[in-house]
N, C-alpha and C positions, 0 to 999 in steps of 0.2 A: 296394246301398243303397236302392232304390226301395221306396218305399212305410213301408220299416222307421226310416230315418234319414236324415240330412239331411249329404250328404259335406262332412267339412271341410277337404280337401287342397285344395289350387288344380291337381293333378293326375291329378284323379280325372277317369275315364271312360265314362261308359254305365253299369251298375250296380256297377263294381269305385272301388275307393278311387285304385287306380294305375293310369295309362292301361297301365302295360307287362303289367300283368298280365291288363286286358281283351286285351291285346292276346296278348298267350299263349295264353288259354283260343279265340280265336276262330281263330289261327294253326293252331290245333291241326285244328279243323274243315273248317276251309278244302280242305284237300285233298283229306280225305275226299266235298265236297260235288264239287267240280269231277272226281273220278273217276268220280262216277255220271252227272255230269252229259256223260259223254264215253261212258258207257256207255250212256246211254240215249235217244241219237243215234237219229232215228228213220230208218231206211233210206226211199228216198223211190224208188220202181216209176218215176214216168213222167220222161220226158222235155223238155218244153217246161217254163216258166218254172211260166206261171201253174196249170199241173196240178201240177207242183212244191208252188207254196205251197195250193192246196184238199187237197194230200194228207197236208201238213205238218199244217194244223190238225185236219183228219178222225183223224190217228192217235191210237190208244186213249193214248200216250205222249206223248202232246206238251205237255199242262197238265205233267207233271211235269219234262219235258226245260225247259220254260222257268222252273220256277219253281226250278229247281237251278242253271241261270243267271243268272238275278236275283239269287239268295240268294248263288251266289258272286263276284259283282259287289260286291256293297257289301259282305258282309263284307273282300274284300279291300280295298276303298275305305277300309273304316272304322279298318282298321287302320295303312293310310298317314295319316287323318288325326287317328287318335291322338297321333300324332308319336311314337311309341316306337321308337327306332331299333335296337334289338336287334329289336324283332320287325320292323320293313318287310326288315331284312336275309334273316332267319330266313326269312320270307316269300317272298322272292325268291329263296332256296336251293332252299325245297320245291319249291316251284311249278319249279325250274329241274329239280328232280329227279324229280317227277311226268312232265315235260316227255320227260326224258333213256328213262325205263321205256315211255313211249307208242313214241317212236322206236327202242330198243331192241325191244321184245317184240311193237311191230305191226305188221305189213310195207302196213296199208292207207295211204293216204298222208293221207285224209281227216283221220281223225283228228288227224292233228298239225297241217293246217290248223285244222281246228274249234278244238284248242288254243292255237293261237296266235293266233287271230280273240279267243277268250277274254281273254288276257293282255293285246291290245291293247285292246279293250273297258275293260278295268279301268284301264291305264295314260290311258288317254283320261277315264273319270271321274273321275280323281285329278285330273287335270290340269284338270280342271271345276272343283274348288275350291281350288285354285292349289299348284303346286310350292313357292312361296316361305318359307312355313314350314317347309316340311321341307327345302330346302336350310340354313336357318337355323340350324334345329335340328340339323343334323350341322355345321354349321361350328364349333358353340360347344362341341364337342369340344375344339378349342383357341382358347388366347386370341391376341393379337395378336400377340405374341412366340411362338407357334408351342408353348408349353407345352399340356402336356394339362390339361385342367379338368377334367376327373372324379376323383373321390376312389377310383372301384372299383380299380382297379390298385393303389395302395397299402393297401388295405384286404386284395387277392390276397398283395400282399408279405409285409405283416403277418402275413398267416395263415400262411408256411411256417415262422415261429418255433412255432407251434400244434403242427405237421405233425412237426417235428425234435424236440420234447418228447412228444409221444403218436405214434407212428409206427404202432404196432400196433393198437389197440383204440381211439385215442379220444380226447377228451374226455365223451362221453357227448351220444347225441340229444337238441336239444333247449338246450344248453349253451352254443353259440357266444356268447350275447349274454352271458353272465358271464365266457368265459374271453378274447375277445377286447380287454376293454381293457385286461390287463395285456402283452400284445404289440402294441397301439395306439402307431400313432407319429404319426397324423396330430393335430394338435391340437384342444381342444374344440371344440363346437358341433354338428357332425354326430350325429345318434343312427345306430349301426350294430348291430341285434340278424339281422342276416342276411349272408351272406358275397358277397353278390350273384355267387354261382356255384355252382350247385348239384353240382358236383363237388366244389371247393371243400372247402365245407361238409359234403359225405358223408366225407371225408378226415380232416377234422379233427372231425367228432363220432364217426364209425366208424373209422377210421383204416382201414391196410390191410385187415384181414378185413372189414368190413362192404363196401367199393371193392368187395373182389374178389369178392363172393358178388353184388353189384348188375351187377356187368359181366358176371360168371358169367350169371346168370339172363336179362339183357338178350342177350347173344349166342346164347345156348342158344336164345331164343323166334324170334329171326331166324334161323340157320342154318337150324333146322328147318322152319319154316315157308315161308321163302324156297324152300327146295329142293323143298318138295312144291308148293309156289304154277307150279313152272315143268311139272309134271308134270299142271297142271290144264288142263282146256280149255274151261269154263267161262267164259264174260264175266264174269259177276256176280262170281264169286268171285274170279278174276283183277284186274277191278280196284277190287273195295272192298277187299283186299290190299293193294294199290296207295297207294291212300287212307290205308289206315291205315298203312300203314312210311311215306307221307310226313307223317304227322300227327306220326307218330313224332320222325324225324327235325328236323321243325320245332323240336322243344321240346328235343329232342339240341344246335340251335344255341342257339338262346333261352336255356337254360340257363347255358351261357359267361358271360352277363354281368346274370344275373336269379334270384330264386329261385321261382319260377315252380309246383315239385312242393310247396314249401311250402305253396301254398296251396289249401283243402282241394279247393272246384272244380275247380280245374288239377290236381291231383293224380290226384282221379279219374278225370278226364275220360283223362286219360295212361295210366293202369292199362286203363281201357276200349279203347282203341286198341290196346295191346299184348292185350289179351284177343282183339280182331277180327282183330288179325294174324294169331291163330294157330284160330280158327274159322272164318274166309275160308278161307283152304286146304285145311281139312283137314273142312270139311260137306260130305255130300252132299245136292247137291236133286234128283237125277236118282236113283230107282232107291232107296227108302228102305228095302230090306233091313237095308243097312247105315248108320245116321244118319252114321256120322265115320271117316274115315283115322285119326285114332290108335287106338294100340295099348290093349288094356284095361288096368285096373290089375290088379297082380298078386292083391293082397289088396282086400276090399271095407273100408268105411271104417268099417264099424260102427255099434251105436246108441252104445257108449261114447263115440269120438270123436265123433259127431255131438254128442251133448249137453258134452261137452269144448269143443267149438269154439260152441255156442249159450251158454255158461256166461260164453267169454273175449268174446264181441260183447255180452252184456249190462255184463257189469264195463266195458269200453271205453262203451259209450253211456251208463253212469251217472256215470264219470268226466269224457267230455266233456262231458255234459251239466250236473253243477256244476258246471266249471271257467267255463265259460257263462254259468250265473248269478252265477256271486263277480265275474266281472266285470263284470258288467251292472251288479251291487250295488256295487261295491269306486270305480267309477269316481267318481260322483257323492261317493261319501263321504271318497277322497284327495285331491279336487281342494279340496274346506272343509277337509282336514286341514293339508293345504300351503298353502292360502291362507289361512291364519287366522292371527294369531300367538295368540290368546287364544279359546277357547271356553267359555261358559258350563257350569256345572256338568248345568244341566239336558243340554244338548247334548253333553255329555262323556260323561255314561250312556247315551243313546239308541246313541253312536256304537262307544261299546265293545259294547255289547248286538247290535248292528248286525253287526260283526266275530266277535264269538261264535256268532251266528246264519249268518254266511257261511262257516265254518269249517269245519262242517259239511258242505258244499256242495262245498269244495277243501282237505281238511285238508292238502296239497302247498303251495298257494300262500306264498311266503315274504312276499307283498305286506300278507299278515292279521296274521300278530306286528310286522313293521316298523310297518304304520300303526297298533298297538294301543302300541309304543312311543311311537312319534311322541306320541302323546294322552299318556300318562304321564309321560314327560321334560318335559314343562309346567311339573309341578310336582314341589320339592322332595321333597314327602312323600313321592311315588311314583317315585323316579326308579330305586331299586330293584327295584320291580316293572317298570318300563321296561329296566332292564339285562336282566331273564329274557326279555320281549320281543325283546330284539336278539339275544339267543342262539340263542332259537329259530328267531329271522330265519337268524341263520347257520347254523342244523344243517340246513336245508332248502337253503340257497344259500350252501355257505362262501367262492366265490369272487367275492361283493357288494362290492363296494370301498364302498359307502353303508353297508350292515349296519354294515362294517366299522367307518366313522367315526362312525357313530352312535353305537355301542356305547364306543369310545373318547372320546368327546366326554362319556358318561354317566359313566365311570370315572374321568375328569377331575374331576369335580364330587362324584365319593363319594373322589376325592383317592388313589386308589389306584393312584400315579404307574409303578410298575414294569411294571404289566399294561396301563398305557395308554401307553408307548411302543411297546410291543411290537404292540398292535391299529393306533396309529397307520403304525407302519412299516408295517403289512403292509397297511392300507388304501392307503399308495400303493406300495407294489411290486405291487399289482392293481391298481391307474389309475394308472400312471406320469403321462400326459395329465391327467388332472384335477385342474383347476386348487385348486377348495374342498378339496380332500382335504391338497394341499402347503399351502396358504394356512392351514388349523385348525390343522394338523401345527405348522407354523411359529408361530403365537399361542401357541401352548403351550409352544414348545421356548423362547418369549421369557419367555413368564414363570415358567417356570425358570431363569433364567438362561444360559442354553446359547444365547449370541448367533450364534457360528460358525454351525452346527447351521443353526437359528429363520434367518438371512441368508441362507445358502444355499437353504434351501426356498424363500422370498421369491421368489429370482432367479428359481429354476425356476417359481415359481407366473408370473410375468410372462411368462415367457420361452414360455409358453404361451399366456395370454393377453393381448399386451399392452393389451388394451382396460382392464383389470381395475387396470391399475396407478393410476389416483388411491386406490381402495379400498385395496390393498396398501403403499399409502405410507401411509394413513391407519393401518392397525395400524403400522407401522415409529412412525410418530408418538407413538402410545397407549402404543406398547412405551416410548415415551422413546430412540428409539434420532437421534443426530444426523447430520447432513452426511456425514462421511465416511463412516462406517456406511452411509450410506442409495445412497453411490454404488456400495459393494460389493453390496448389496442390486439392481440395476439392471442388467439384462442387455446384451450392445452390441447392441444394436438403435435403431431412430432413434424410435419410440414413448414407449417409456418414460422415455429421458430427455428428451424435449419435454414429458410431463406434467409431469413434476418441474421442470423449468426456468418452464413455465409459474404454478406453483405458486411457486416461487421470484419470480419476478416479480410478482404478486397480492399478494405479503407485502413488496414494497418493498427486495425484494435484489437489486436489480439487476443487480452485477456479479456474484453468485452464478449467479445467470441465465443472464448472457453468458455463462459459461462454458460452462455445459450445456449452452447453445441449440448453441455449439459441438461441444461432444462428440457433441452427437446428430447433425450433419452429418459428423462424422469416421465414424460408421456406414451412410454410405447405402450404401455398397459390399456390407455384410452383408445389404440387404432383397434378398426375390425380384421384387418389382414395387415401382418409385421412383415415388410418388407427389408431385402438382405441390402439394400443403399442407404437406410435411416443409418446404419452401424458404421457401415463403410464409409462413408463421406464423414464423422466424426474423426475416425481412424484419420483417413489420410489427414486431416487437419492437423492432429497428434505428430503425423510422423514427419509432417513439413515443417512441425517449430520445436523439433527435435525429442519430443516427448514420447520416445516410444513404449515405454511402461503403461503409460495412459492409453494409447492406442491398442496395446496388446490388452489390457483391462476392458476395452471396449466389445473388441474382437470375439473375447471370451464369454464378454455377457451375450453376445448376438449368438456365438453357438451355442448357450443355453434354450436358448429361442426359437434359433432353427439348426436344429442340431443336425439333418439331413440335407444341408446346403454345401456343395463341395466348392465353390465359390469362396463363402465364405473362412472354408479350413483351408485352403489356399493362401489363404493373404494369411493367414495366422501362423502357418507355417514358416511363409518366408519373412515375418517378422520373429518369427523364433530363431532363425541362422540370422537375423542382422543382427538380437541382442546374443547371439554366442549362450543359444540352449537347442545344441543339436538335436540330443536326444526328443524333446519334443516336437521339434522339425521332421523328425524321423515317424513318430504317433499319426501326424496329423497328416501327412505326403501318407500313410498307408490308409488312413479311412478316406482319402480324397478318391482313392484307387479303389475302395470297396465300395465306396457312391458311384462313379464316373470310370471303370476300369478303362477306358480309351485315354485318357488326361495324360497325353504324352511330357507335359512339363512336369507334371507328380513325377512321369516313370524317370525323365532323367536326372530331376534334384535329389529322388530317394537313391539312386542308382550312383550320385556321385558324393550323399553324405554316406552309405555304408560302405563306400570306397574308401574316405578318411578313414573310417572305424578301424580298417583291415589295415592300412597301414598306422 
């Protein structure tokens, strides 16, 4: 990002967008640098201290011995304080296993000192600008109840429904991000267009044959080379070997829980190491008769193939290369298309003229007919030339759940009801999870009449997001649909119906209210994490229509629940001095002080009920 753009992650690092992914491309290096830097150790003639250090600095090798230590000093530093925990792990593999080949394959002993004077060096600048985040950073792997917080493991799960429908071949490279949200189970919000596992990923876009020829080709460069690396006797070659199988190996862990070869840097950079694994061993620099240990090719390559293979690098550079510019160009102009609900005529022509012109450039991109839809679906006139748009959206990407509903939203409105069930079904049997796909689905199945239908997708739309449910009640509303309707419309969850209870209260139905406010405490058993506002916004309902027993009954039950909430003994408290029960006003103000000993409001309510007491 340096110089060219301006990063807009909050977890961007150094000039990558994702700290993990600096932290990969540098993981990669790292070993490579600390093998030379082991190699080019400079043997030191005399004996006393200070002849020692005049003959360290006199060697023709010493600028470069130190500056291979410096560099792998802070690259290893920079990558602990990236905080990416896939790679400090990754990191600490290599390097164990860089470690493991010094000891194995060198019988001097120096060296594995020198190595390990290294390791500590590094662990001591980490510890320079402090362990605390990065113990932090790996505790919020789980939350406080001992749950994982990371979403990649179900995202891994997800994918073996992938894996059990394309076993052989695939979905196709490149694909994951369209086929993954019809096997998504985690609920909206997250964008996932990568399997954050780079086997993963090769599995379910290649399926077995593509795994097997990657593992093929990967084992074949290490066997081979590994075996002649031991038949060398060479330093140099021996250990930039070394370097590269652990550069290797780095990204072999990293991988596990990153997509790391995705990206184009780290990609190559990976390709490059395995190329050095197998030139390390196999160049000679002694005796240049022969430049290489391997064997010749059988046949030479020819000038056909050569220009075959210049033919297929040009077609790939002029592909990537407008794919390059469509989005340089596509970005600015979907971000007015999405943010706009109305664009003037004049700007309507620039923007299609725009997409025509881009077209050109990525005639693949399915992103060019969608946004030339989007523009057309505006208006009535054109919303037929917007339906060829969305087709062509989908003959590029038919597993788009957006295409999808677009395109059925467009059939809607030309009232071509049979062919727009059928697009909307299949927009959500490809985004099960998303929510606006069930939610359109369901407006339409309302006003056709098909309430069952239209209610049930409702639930589901909720039951994914509960955030979403005041809007989802507002269509229920529009629809005309009443009360009971609306509570089969309502999933058991404790969200949803506290909106609607809360909504019911707003409109002066109190006791409709009360009920609901109920129902949705008869669900807290169903959440994964019981929040201290599910209780409290019941309460307060209680104590605005003067029901304080029932609010103090409420209260009671939530400190069941979470009994080490000083919040919630708070309010329970001072609802104990408004129904005139000091003494347990007095209970609850002293465990609020054994939770929260600062809670100045506890010190002076306790301070001025055991003041009553004395007099």
């Amino acid at each position: 990002v340096w110089w060219f753009r301006d990063p807009v992650q909050s977890q961007h690092f150094g000039p990558y967008f994702h700290r993990n992914h600096y932290a990969g491309f540098v993981g990669m290096v790292l070993p490579v640098m600390a093998a030379m830097f082991m190699h080019l150790r400079p043997y030191l003639r005399y004996t006393s201290f200070r002849e020692r250090v005049v003959e360290f600095f006199a060697h023709p090798g010493s600028h470069a011995y130190i500056l291979l230590g410096m560099a792998s000093i802070v690259a290893a530093a920079s990558i602990f304080i990236s905080l990416s925990r896939g790679g400090i792990v990754a990191t600490c593999l290599a390097l164990g296993g860089l470690g493991i080949l010094l000891a194995v394959f060198k019988s001097h002993a120096r060296e594995g000192i020198c190595f390990a004077l290294l390791c500590a060096v590094i662990l001591v600048s980490v510890g320079w600008f402090g362990w605390g985040p990065i113990f932090d950073r790996f505790n919020k792997i789980r939350d406080d109840s001992g749950e994982i917080t990371e979403l990649r493991p179900r995202v891994w799960e997800d994918s073996l429904g992938i894996l059990r429908d394309f076993p052989l071949t695939g979905t196709g490279f490149g694909t994951f991000k369209d086929i993954y949200p019809a096997y998504r189970t985690i609920p909206e919000g997250a964008v996932f267009s990568r399997a954050h596992n780079d086997y993963i990923e090769l599995a379910t876009d290649g399926g077995l044959v593509a795994s097997v020829l990657v593992l093929w080709f990967l084992a074949s460069v290490f066997i081979i080379s590994f075996r002649r690396s031991l038949k060398r006797r060479d330093a140099y070659s021996r250990y930039l070997f070394w370097g590269a199988l652990c550069g290797v190996f780095y990204m072999g862990i990293h991988s596990l829980v990153d997509f790391n070869l995705h990206i184009g840097a780290n990609g190559l950079l990976f390709i490059t190491l395995v190329a050095v694994m197998v030139s390390a061993p196999h160049t000679r620099i002694h005796g240049r008769r022969k430049e290489t240990y391997l064997p010749a090719a059988r046949h030479a390559a020819g000038f056909g193939k050569f220009l075959a293979a210049c033919a297929v690098l040009t077609l790939t550079v002029v592909i990537a290369a407008g794919n390059l510019a469509a989005s340089r160009s596509l970005k600015p102009l979907l971000s007015r298309i999405y943010g706009s609900d109305a664009l003037s005529p004049t700007q309507t022509e620039a923007d299609l003229k725009a997409l025509e012109k881009t077209a050109r450039f990525a005639p693949f991109d399915e992103l060019i007919p969608l946004a030339a839809g989007l523009i057309h679906d505006r208006s009535e006139k054109t919303m037929a030339v917007a339906a060829d748009d969305f087709r062509k959206a989908l003959a590029l990407a038919p597993a788009d759940s957006y295409a999808l509903l677009q395109l059925a939203t467009c059939y809607a409105r030309l009232g071509k009801d049979a062919v727009t069930d059928r697009l909307f079904s299949a927009a959500v049997s490809h985004a099960p999870m998303d929510s606006e796909a069930r939610g359109t689905y369901a407006l339409w199945l309302l006003s056709r009449g098909r309430l069952d239908e239209g209610i049930l997708n409702i639930r589901k739309a909720i039951e994914i997001a509960p955030g979403k449910t005041d809007y989802y009640l507002g269509v229920l509303k529009t629809a005309g649909i009443e009360a009971p309707d609306i509570f089969r419309a309502l999933p058991d969850r404790v969200t949803p119906y506290l909106r609607y209870a809360r909504q019911l209260a707003d409109s002066g139905r109190t006791e409709e209210a009360g009920a609901a406010f109920e129902k949705a405490l008869s669900f807290v058993g169903n959440e994964k994490t019981i929040q201290p506002w599910y209780f409290t916004s019941v309460s307060n309902f209680y104590q605005k229509t003067g029901r304080n027993q029932d609010a103090l009954r409420v209260l009671q039950t939530a400190i069941s629940y979470l009994p080490e909430s000083p919040a919630l003994r708070m309010q329970a408290a001072r609802l104990y001095e408004r129904v005139d029960i000091p003494y347990r006003a007095v209970e609850e103000y002293e465990r609020v002080l054994l939770l929260d000993p600062g809670n100045v409001s506890a010190k002076k309510r306790l301070a001025a009920l055991k003041g009553d007491e004395g007099r």
